[in-house]
N, C-alpha and C positions, 0 to 999 in steps of 0.2 A: 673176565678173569676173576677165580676166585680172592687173587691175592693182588691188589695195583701195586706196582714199583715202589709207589711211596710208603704204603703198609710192609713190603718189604724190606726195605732198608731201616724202617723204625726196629723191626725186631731184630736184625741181624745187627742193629749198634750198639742194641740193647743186650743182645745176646753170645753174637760171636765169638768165639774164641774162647768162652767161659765153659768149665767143668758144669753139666745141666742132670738134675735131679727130678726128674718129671713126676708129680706124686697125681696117678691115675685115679679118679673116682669113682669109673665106667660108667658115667652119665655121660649126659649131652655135652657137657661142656668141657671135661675133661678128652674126649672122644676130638673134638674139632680143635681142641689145644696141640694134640696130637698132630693131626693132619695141617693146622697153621706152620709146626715147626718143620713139617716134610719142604711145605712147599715155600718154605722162606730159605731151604738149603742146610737148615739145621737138623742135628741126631741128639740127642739126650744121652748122657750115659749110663744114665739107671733111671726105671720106671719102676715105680714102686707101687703097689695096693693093697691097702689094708682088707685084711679079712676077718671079719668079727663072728664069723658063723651063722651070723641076721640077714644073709643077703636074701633078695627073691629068687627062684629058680634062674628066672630071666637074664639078671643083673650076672649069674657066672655063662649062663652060654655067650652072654658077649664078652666078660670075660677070654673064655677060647676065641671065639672069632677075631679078637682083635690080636690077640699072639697070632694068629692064621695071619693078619694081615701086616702085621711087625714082621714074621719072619720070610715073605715077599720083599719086603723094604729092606733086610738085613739087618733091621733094628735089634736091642736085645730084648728077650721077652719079657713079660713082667715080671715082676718076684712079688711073688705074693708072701705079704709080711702080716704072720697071726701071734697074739700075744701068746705065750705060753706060762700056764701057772707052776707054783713051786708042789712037789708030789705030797698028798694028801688033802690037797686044797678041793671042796669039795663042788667045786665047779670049774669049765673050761673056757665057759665063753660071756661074752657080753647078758645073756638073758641066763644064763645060769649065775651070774652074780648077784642078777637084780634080784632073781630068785629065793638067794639063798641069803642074800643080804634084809626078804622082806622089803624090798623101795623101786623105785619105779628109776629110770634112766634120769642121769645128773640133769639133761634136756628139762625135764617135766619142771624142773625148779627153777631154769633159765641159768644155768649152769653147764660149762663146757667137759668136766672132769672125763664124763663115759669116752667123749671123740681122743682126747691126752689119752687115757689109759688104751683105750683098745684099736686106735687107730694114729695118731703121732707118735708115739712111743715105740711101737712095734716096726715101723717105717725109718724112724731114726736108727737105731739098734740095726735092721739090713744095709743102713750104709756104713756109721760109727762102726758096727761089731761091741759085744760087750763081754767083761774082759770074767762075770763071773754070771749065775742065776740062770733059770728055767732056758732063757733067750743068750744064755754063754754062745759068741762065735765068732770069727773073722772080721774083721773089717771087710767092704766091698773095693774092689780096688780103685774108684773114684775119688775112695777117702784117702787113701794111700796117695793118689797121684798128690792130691791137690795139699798133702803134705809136703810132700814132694818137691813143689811148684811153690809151694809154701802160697798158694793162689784159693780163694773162698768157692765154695759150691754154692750153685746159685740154684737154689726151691722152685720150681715152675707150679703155680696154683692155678686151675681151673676156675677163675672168678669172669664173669662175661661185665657186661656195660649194663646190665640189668639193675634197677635202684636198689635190689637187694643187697647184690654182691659188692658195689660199690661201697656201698653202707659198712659192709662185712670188712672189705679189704681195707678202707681208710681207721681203721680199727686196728688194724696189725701194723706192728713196728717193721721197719723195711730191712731189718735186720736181727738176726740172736747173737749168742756166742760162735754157734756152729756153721749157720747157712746166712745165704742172701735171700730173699725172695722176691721172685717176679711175676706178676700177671700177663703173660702175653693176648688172652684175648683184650684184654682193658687197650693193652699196647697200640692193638689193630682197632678199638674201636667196636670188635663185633657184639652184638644183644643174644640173647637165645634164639630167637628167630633167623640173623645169621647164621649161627652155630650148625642148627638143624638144615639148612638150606645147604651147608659145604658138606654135611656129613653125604646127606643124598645124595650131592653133585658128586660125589668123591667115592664113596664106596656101595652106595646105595641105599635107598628109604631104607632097606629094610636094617640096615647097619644103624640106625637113631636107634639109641636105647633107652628104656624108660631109666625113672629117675634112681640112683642110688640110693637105696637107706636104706633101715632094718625094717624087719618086718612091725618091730614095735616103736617104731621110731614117731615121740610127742609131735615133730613139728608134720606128719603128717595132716593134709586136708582132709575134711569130709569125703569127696567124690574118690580122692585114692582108698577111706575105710573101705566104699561099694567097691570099688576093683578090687579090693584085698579080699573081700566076701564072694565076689564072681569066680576069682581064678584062686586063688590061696585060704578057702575058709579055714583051714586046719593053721596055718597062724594066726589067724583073725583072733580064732582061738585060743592059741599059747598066748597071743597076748592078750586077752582079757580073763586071762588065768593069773598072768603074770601083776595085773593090773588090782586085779581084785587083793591075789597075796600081798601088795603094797599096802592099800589103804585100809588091809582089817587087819594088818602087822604089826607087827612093833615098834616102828619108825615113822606111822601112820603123823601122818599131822593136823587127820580129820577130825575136829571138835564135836562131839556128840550132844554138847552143851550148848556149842554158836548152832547149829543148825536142827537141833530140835529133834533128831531120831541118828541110827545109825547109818552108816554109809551104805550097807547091805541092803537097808528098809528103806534108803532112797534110790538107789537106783531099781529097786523092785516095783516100787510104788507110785512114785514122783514125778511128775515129765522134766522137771529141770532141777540143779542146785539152785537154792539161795545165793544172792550177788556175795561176792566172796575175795579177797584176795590168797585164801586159801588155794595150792595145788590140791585139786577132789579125783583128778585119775589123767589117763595117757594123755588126755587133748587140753592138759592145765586148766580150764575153765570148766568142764568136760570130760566126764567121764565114758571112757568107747561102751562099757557096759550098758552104764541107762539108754546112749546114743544105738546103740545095736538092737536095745529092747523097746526102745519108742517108737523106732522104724523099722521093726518088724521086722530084721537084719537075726535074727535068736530068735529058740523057742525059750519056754518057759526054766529048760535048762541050762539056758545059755548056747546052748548047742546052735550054730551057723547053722539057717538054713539051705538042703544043697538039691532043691529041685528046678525043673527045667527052667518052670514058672519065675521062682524067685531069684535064680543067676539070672535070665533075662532084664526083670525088676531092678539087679543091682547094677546092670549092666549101662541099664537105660537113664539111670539116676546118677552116674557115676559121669557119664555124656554128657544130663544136663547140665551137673555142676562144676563141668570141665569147663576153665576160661583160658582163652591165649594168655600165655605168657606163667601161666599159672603152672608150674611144673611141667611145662610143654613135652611133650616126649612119645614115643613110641604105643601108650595109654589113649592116645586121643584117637577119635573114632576116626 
């Protein structure tokens, strides 16, 4: 049984009868959060996904596939919730800001602001409704009811049993002004390696989706830069476009004085930075540029190389440095 009686009854005491705001990630864990509340007897009544315009191609086909598979179940489909800016503002999305801002995502500095601005915010406002600005609209009628009921909405987060996500979760207050929040897989117990094993059993391998994030997102790994070079070079590229406009910006916070040349003439020149608690580019310790150009990942213009030979290379580098547990997902060979 994917689900024992007793994992059952923990989430239906924990959950039943409460107004359920399920905020969709379209990862692995968000995906099998899904399919725990089917099969514990529960529906949600609003699924929400932020959309930052940073997704991978991947990350929207499942997207679709899982509305294909919500509106089988009768479930409602997701709303997809994108920030909108106010008119003249000279960007629309998460990499157009870092853009235009010159600075790299709040991430790189170990700062939460980019995920608030361009993905809780825009999620709240689809249920709240807001009553003026770019994102003026309705309330969703969940908010309405549990007015109504004068009864709290309770947050469903995707966090598994993983020492990550625990880490993460024991971090957040189990409560705001507005929502409850709940972790149901924590609830059940299940790891990412469950996760992936009910998505199979349930809708099939090939429904495990790789991981959510943006194309230029700091906490990526090593072995995801070679997949983002195998299948996606042309972001690989916006962001180390986007990565370079940070640290030869104006918001730069690269000392040209602590490290002895420019940041240009290091990652040109240099196999690594100096030990630093300086942010020096997307990977915080780590800049993707040098890392693209010491392993042969770029030619001499930065330009992703995209032959059969070197997608192979990134392919095969991306394999070795894949570990269980390590962003497990749809990417693994």
């Amino acid at each position: 049984m994917l689900l024992t009686a007793t994992q059952r009854r923990r989430l239906r005491a924990a959950l039943a009868d409460r107004l359920l705001a399920a905020c969709f990630g379209a990862g692995v864990d968000s995906t099998a959060m899904l399919i725990a509340l089917r099969l514990a007897g529960l529906r949600p009544d609003v699924i929400t996904f932020a959309d930052t315009s940073a997704e991978k191609r991947q990350t929207l086909e499942h997207l679709d596939r899982m509305d294909d598979v919500l509106a089988r179940w009768s479930w409602p489909a997701i709303t997809r919730c994108r920030k909108k800016t106010l008119p003249g503002t000279a960007y629309d999305d998460l990499y157009g800001n870092c853009l235009a801002n010159e600075t790299l995502p709040s991430l790189a500095f170990g700062l939460k602001s980019c995920s608030i601005k361009w993905k809780q915010n825009p999620q709240d406002q689809a249920i709240k409704g807001a009553a003026s600005g770019p994102n003026a609209g309705e309330p969703h009628p969940i908010w309405l009811e549990a007015a109504r009921r004068d009864a709290r909405i309770v947050k469903l987060i995707g966090y598994d049993c993983g020492r990550a996500d625990l880490r993460r979760s024991r971090r957040l207050p189990a409560a705001d002004a507005d929502f409850d929040y709940a972790y149901p897989l924590q609830i059940l117990g299940w790891d990412r390696a469950d996760c992936i094993r009910v998505i199979a059993e349930t809708l099939g391998a090939h429904m495990v989706p790789i991981k959510s994030a943006c194309f230029f997102c700091p906490a990526s790994k090593i072995w995801e830069l070679y997949w983002l070079a195998a299948h996606h070079p042309d972001l690989l590229e916006r962001a180390l476009i986007l990565e370079r406009n940070a640290l030869t910006g104006r918001h730069s916070r690269f000392d040209e004085v602590e490290f002895g040349a420019t940041w240009e003439d290091i990652i040109r020149s240099a196999d690594r930075f100096p030990s630093t608690t300086t942010t020096v580019g997307l990977g915080r310790s780590f800049a993707w540029n040098q890392w693209a150009r010491v392993n042969h990942v770029v030619d001499a213009s930065f330009r992703v190389k995209r032959d059969i030979e070197n997608r192979r290379r990134f392919l095969a580098m991306a394999d070795q440095l894949h570990k269980e547990g390590n962003a497990l997902d749809a990417r693994a060979a």
